[in-house]
C-alpha positions as CSV (number, residue, x, y, z in Angstrom):
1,X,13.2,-2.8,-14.7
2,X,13.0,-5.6,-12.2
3,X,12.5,-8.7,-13.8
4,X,9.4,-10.2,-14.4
5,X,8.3,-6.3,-14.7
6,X,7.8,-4.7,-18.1
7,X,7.4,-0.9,-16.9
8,X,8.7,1.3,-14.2
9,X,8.5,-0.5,-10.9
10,X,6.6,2.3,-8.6
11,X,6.1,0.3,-5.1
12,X,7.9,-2.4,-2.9
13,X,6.9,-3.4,0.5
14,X,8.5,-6.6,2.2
15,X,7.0,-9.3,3.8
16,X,6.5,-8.7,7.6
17,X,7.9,-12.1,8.5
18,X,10.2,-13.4,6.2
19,X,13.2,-11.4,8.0
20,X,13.8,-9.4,4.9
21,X,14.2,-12.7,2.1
22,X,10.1,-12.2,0.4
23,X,9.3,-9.0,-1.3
24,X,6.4,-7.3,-3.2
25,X,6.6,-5.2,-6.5
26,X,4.3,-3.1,-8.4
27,X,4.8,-1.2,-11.6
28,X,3.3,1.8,-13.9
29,X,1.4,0.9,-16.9
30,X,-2.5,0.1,-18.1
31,X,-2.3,-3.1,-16.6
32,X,-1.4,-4.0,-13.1
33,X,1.4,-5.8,-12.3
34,X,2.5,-7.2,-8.7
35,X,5.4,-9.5,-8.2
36,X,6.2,-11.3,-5.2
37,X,10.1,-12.3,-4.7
38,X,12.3,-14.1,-3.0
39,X,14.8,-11.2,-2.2
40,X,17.9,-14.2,-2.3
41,X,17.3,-15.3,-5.6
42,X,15.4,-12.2,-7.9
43,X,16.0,-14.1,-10.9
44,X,12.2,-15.0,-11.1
45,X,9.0,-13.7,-9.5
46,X,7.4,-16.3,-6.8
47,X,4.3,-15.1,-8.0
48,X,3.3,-12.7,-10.7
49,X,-0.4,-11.3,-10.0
50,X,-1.5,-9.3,-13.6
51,X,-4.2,-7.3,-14.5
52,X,-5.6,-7.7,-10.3
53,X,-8.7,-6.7,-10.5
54,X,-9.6,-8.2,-13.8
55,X,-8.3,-11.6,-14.4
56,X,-8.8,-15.0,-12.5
57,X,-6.1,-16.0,-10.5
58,X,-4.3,-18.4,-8.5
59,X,-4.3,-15.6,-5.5
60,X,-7.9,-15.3,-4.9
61,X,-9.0,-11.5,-4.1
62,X,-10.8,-10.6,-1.0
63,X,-12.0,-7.7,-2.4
64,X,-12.2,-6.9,-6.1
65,X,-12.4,-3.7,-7.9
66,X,-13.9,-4.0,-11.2
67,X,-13.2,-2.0,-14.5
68,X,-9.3,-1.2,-16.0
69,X,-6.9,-1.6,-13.2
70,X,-4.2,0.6,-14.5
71,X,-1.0,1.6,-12.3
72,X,0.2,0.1,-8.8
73,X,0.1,3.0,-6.9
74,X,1.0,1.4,-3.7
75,X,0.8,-2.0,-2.4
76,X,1.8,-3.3,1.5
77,X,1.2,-6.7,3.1
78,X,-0.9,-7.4,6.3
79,X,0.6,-6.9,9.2
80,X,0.7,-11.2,9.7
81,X,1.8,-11.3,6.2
82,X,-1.4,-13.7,5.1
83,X,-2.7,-10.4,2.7
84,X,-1.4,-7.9,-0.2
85,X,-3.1,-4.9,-0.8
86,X,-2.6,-3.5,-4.3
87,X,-4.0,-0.2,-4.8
88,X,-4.9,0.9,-8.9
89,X,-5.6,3.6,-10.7
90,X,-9.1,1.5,-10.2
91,X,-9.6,1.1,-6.6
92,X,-8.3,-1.3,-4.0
93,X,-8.1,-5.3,-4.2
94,X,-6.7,-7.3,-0.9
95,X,-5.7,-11.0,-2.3
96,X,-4.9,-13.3,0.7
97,X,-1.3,-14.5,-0.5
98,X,-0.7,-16.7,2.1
99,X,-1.7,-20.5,3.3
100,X,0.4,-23.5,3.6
101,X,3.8,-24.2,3.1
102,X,2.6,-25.8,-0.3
103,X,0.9,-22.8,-2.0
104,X,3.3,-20.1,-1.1
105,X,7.3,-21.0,0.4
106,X,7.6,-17.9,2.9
107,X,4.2,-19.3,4.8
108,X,4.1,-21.0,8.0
């Protein structure tokens, strides 16, 4: 397991323009898991986004997919890097992840 994961970790996809240093994880299990990285330093999650489609938070969704979430089948950020899209065993929610340089580090 990565840390900050408590299941298999099934997806990655790196941040378009962070030249390789922020990364996104997703893992199997009946709640969704997504955890944004710093590739430098893994020894904590940025950001850990939980149970998407269900729970409030910080990383407001777009779009939200009601109902269990389930696995992270696949997620992949925008190609400017401002959105994530996790897809669930539920459906699909898009979370804008990034703003300014005071909510998330790798923004401009």
């Amino acid at each position: 397991h990565f840390i900050g994961h408590d299941d298999v970790v099934t997806c990655v996809s790196v941040h378009p323009l962070s030249a390789g240093n922020v990364a996104a994880s997703g893992q199997l299990g009946d709640a969704s898991k997504v955890c944004i990285w710093l590739t430098h330093d893994p020894s904590k999650p940025l950001l850990t986004l939980q149970n998407v489609l269900e729970k409030e938070t910080n990383v407001k969704p777009r779009v939200r997919m009601l109902g269990s979430s389930g696995a992270v089948r696949s997620l992949c950020f925008s190609r400017n890097g401002r959105q994530l899209a996790v897809v669930c065993d539920a459906g699909l929610s898009i979370f804008e992840v990034a703003g300014s340089a005071q909510e998330h580090p790798w923004s401009d």
